[in-house]
C-alpha beads as a LAMMPS data file, in Angstrom:
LAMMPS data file: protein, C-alpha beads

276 atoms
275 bonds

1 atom types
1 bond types

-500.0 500.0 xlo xhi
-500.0 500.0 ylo yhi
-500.0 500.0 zlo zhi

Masses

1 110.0

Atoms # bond

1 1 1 121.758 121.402 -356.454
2 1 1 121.129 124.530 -358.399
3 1 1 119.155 124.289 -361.571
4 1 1 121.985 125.064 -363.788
5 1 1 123.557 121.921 -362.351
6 1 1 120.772 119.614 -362.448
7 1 1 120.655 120.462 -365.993
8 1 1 123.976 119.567 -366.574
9 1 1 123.831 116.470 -365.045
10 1 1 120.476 115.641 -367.401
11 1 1 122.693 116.697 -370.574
12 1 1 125.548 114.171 -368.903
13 1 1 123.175 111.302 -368.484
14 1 1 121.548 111.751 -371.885
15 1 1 125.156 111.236 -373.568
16 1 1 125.606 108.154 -371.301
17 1 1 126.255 105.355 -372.756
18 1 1 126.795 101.211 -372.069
19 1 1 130.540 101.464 -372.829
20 1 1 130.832 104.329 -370.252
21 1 1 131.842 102.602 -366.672
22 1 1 129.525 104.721 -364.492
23 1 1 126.548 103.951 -366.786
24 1 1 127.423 100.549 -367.621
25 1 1 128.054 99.406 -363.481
26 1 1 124.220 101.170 -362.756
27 1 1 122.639 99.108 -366.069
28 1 1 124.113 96.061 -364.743
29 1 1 123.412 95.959 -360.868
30 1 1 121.230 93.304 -360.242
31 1 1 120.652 92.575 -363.851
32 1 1 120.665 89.217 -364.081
33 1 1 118.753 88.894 -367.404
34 1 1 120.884 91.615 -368.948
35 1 1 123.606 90.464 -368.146
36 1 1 122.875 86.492 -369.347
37 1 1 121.781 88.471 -372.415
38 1 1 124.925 89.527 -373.299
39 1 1 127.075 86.307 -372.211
40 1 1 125.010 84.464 -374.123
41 1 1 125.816 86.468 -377.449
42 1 1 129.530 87.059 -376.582
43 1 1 129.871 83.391 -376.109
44 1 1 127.296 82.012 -378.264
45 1 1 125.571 80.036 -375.671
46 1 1 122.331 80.905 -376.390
47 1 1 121.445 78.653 -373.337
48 1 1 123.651 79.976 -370.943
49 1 1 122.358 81.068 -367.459
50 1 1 124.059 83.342 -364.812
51 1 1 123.482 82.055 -361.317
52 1 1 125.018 84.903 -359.478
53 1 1 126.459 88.340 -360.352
54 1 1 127.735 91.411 -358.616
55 1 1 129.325 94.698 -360.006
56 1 1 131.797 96.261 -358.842
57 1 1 133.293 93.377 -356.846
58 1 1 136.045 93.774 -354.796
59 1 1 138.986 91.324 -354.567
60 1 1 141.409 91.853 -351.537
61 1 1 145.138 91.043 -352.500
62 1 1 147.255 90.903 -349.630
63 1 1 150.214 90.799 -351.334
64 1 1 150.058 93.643 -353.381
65 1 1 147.308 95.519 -354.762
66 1 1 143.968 94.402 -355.087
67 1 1 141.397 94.835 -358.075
68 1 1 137.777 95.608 -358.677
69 1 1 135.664 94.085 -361.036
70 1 1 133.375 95.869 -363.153
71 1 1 131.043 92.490 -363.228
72 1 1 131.991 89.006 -361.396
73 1 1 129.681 86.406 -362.263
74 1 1 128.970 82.697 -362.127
75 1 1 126.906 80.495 -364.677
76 1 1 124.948 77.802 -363.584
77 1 1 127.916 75.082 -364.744
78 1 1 129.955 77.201 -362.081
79 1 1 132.003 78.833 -364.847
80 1 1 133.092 82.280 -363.676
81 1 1 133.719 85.476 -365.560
82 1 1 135.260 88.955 -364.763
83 1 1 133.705 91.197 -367.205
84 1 1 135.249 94.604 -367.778
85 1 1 134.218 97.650 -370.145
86 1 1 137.159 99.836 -371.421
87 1 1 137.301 102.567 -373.207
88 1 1 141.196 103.184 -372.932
89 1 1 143.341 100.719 -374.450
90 1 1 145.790 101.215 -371.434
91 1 1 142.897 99.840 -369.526
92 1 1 142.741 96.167 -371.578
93 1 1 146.395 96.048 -371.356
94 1 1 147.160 91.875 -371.760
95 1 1 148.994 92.343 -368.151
96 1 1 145.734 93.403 -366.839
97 1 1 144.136 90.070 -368.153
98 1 1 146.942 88.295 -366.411
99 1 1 146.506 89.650 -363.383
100 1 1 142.669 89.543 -363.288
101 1 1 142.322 86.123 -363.898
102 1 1 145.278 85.168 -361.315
103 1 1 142.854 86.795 -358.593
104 1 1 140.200 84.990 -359.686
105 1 1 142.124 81.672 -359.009
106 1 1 143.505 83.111 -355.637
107 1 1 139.784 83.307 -354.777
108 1 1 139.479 79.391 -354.231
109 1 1 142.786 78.621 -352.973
110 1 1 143.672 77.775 -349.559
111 1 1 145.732 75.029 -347.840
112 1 1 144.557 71.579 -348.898
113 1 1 143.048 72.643 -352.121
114 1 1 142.280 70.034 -354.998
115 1 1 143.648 71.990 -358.084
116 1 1 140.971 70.312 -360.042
117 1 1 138.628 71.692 -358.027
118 1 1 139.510 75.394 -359.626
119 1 1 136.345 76.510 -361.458
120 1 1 136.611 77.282 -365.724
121 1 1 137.534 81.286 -365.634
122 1 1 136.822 83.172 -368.643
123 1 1 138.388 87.510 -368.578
124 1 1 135.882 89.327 -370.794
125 1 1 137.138 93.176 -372.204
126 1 1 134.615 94.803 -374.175
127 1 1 136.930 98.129 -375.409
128 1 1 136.058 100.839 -377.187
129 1 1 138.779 100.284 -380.169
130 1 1 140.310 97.429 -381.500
131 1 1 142.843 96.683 -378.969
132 1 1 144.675 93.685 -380.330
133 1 1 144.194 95.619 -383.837
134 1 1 143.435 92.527 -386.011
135 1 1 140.317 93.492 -387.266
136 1 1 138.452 90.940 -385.738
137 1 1 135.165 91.051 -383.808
138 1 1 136.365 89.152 -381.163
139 1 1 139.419 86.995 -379.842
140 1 1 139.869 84.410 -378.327
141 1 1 143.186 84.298 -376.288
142 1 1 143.779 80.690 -374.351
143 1 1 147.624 79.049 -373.760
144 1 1 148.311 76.371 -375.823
145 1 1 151.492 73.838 -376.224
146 1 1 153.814 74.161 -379.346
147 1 1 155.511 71.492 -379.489
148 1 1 152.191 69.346 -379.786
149 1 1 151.183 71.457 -382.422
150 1 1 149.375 74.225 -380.292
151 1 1 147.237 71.862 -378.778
152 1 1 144.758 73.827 -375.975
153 1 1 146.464 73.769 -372.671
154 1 1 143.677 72.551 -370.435
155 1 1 143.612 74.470 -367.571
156 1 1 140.518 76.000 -368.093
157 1 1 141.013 79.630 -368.373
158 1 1 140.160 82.235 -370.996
159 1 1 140.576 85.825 -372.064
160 1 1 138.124 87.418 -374.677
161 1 1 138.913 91.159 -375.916
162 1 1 135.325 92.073 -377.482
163 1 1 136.121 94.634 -380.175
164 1 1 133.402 97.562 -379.860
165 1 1 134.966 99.186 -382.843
166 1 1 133.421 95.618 -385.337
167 1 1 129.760 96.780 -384.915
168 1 1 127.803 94.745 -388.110
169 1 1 124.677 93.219 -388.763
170 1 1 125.248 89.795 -386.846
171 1 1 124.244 89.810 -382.732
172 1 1 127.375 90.386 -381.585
173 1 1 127.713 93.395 -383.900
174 1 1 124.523 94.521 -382.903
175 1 1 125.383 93.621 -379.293
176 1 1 128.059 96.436 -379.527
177 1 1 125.744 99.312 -381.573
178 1 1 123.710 99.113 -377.865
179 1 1 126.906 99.475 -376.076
180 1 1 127.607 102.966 -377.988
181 1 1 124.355 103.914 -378.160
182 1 1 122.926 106.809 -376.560
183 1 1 119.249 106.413 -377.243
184 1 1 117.515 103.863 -376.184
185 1 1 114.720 103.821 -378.196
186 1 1 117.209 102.652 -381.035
187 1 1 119.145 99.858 -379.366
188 1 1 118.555 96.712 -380.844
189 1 1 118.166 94.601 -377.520
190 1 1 114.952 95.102 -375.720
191 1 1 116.575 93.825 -372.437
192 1 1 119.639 96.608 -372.629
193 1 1 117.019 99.237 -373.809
194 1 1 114.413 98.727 -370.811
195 1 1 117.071 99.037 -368.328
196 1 1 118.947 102.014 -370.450
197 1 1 115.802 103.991 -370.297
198 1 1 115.281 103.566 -366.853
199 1 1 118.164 105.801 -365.815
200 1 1 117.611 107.990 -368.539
201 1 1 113.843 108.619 -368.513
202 1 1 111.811 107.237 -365.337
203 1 1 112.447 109.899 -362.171
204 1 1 113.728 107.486 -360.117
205 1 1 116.267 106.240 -362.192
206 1 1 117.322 109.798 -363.161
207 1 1 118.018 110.783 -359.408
208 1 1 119.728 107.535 -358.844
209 1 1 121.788 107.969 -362.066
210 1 1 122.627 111.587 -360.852
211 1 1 123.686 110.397 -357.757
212 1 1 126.035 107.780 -359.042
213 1 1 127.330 110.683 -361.079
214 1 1 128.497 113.342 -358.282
215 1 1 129.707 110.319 -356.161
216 1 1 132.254 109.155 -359.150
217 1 1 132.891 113.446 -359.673
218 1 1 133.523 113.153 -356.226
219 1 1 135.923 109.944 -355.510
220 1 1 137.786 111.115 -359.168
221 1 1 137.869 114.513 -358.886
222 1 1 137.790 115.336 -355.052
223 1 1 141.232 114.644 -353.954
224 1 1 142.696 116.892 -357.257
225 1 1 139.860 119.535 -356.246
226 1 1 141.667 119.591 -352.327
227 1 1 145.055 119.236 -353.218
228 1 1 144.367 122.363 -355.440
229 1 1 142.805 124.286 -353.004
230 1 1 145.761 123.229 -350.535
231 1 1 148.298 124.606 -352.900
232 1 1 146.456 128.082 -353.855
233 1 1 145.933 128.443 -349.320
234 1 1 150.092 127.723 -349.702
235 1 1 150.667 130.019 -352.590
236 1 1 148.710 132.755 -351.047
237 1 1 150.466 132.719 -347.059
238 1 1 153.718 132.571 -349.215
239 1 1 152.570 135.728 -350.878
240 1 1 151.557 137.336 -347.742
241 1 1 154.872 136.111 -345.837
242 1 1 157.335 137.475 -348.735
243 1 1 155.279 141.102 -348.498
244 1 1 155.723 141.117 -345.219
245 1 1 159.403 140.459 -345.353
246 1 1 159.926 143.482 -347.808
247 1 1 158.541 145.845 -344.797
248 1 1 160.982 144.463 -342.742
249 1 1 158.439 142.707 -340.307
250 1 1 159.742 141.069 -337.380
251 1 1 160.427 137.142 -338.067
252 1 1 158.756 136.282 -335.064
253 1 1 155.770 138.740 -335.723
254 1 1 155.649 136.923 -339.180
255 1 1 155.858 133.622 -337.970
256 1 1 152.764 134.198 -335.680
257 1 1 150.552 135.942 -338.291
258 1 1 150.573 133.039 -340.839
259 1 1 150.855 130.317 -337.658
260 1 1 154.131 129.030 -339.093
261 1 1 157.768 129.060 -337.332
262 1 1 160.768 131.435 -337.251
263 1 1 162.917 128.870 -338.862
264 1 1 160.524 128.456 -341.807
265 1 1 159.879 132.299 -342.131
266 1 1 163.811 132.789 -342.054
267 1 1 164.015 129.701 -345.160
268 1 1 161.170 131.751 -347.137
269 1 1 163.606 135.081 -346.500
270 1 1 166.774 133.009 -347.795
271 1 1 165.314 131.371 -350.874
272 1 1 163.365 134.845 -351.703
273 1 1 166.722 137.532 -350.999
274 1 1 164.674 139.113 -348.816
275 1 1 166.526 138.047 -345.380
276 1 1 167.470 140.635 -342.881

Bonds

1 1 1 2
2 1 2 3
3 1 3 4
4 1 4 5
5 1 5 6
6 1 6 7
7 1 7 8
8 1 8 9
9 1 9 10
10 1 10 11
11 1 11 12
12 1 12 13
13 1 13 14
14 1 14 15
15 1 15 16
16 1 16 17
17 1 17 18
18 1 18 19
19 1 19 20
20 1 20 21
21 1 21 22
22 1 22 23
23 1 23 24
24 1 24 25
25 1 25 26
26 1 26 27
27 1 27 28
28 1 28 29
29 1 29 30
30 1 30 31
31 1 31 32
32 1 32 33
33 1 33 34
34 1 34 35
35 1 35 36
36 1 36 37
37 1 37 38
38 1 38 39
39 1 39 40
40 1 40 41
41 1 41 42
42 1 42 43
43 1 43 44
44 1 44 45
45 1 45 46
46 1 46 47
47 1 47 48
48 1 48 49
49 1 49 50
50 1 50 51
51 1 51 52
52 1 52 53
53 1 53 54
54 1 54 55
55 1 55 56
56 1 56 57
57 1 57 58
58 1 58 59
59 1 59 60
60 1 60 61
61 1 61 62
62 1 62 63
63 1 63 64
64 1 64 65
65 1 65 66
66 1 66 67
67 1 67 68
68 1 68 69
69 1 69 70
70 1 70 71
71 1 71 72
72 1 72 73
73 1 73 74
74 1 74 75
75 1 75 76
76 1 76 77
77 1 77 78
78 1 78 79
79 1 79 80
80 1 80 81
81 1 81 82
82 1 82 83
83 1 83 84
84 1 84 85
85 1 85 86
86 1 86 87
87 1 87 88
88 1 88 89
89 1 89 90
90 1 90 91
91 1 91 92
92 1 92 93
93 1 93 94
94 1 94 95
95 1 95 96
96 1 96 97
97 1 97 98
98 1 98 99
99 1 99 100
100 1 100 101
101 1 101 102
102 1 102 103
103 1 103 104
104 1 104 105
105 1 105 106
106 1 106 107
107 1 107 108
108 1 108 109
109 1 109 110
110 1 110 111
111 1 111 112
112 1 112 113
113 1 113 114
114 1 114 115
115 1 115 116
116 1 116 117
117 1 117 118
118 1 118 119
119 1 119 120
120 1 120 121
121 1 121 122
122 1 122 123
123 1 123 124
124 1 124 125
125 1 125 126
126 1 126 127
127 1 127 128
128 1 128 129
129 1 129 130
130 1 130 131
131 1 131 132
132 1 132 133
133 1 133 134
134 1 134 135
135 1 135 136
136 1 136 137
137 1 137 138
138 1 138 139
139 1 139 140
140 1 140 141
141 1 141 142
142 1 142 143
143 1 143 144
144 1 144 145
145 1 145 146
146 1 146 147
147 1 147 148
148 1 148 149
149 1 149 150
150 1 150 151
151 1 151 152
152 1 152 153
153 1 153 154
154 1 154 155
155 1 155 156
156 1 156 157
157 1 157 158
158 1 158 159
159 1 159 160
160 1 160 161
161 1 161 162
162 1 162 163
163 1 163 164
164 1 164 165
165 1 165 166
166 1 166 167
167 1 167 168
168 1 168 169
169 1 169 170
170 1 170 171
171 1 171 172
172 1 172 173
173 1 173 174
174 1 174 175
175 1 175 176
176 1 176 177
177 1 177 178
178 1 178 179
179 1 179 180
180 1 180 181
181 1 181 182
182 1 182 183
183 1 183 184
184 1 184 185
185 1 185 186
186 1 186 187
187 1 187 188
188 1 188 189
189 1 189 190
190 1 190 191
191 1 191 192
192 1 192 193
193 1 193 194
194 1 194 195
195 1 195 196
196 1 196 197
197 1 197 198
198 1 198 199
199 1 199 200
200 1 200 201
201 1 201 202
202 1 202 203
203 1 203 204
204 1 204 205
205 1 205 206
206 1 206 207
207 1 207 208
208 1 208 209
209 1 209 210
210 1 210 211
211 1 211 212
212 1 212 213
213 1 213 214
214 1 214 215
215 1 215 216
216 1 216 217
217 1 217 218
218 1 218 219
219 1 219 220
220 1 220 221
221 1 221 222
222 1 222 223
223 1 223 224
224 1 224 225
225 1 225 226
226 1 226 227
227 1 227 228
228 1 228 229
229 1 229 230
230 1 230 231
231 1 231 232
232 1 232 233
233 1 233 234
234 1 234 235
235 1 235 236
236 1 236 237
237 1 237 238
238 1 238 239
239 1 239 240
240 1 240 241
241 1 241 242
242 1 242 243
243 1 243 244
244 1 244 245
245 1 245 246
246 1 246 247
247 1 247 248
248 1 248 249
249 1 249 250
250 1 250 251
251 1 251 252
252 1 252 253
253 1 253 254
254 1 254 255
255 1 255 256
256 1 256 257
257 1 257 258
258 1 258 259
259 1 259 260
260 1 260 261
261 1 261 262
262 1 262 263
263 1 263 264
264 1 264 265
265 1 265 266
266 1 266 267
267 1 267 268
268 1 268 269
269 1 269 270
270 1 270 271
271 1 271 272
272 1 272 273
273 1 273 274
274 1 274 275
275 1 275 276
């Protein structure tokens, strides 16, 4: 890594922030207490205790595709949540929801299963703007029955949208200054802040952090970087073959130089008016 790059990356992690996926998936590896931190405001269940957690978690479909989870955890009453940052709206689309939770379920059931055995599921969005654009700090989406007066359907499943844009004085509020928050000597949460710093300030957790970095550049990026590279090596035998064609060069001759066929030099000659 050349010092002009390393000093990019620095200037990248500074500007990292919770709502960002990268940053948010490092904060929250094996951060149990950060993570019951912010259940336990989001919910208000100031009690509340996670028993397991893992980012990232993959969930195998096999008929269809499958989906990641930013966070998958489990409280100690067995209640289990998928918690996902976004910072596009397309991202917290209620489809998405849909679909998360129905993997969730698909988790626990196989032949024989007890349907009351399926553990309390709650889909948690934190987005960047106000997705369901009501204003609100939070909702609260659940299925209910109209016709008894939109009494709670009881099967034990849930879908918050946090709204990162509502960011006042009470702890939720302040729960979602930390999450934009690029400092964090001014977060509010002491939790968020020692584990924010880490990656941002301690040398271990700035090589780690740049490492997470050029592995996303490189999953996200990559394949666009190749295929670009694959077109521009096309371009430039096309180039070359075309030239050639306007000196009158042998197909076969042509066909060997840029380790192609005859039939696909005599298509190039066609399509370009330069057959002979």
């Amino acid at each position: 890594m050349t010092k002009e790059q390393r000093t990019q990356l620095l200037d990248t992690i500074a500007k990292l922030r919770l709502i960002d996926d990268t940053f948010f998936h490092a904060c929250f590896t094996d951060n149990v207490e950060g993570m019951e931190y912010i259940l336990r405001i989001i919910l208000s269940k100031p009690q509340l205790s996670v028993r397991e957690m893992h980012t990232q978690q993959d969930v195998p479909n096999i008929y269809g595709r499958a989906v990641r989870f930013d966070v998958f955890a489990t409280d100690a009453d067995g209640t289990e949540y998928d918690i996902e940052v976004q910072r596009a709206d397309g991202g917290a689309d209620p489809h998405r929801a849909r679909f998360n939770a129905s993997l969730m379920d698909a988790m626990h059931v196989e032949k024989g299963t007890d349907w009351k055995s399926l553990p309390e599921t709650i889909v948690i969005f934190i987005t960047e703007k106000d997705v369901l654009r009501g204003g609100k700090p939070i909702y609260h989406v659940e299925r209910v029955v109209r016709e008894l007066g939109s009494q709670r359907f009881e099967d034990d499943a849930e879908i918050l949208y946090v709204n990162g844009a509502f960011q006042d004085d009470t702890p939720l509020g302040q729960l979602m200054q930390d999450f934009f928050c690029q400092e964090p000597s001014k977060m509010h949460s002491k939790v968020l802040a020692a584990r924010a710093n880490f990656f941002k300030s301690d040398e271990h957790g700035v090589m780690t952090m740049c490492k997470v970095i050029e592995e996303y550049a490189e999953k996200v990026y990559g394949p666009q970087i190749e295929k670009a590279r694959e077109e521009g090596i096309a371009e430039k035998t096309l180039r070359t073959i075309r030239n050639q064609l306007k000196r009158r060069v042998a197909y076969a001759d042509i066909a060997s130089d840029n380790e192609t066929t005859v039939d696909e030099v005599i298509r190039i000659a066609k399509e370009s008016n330069l057959a002979y």
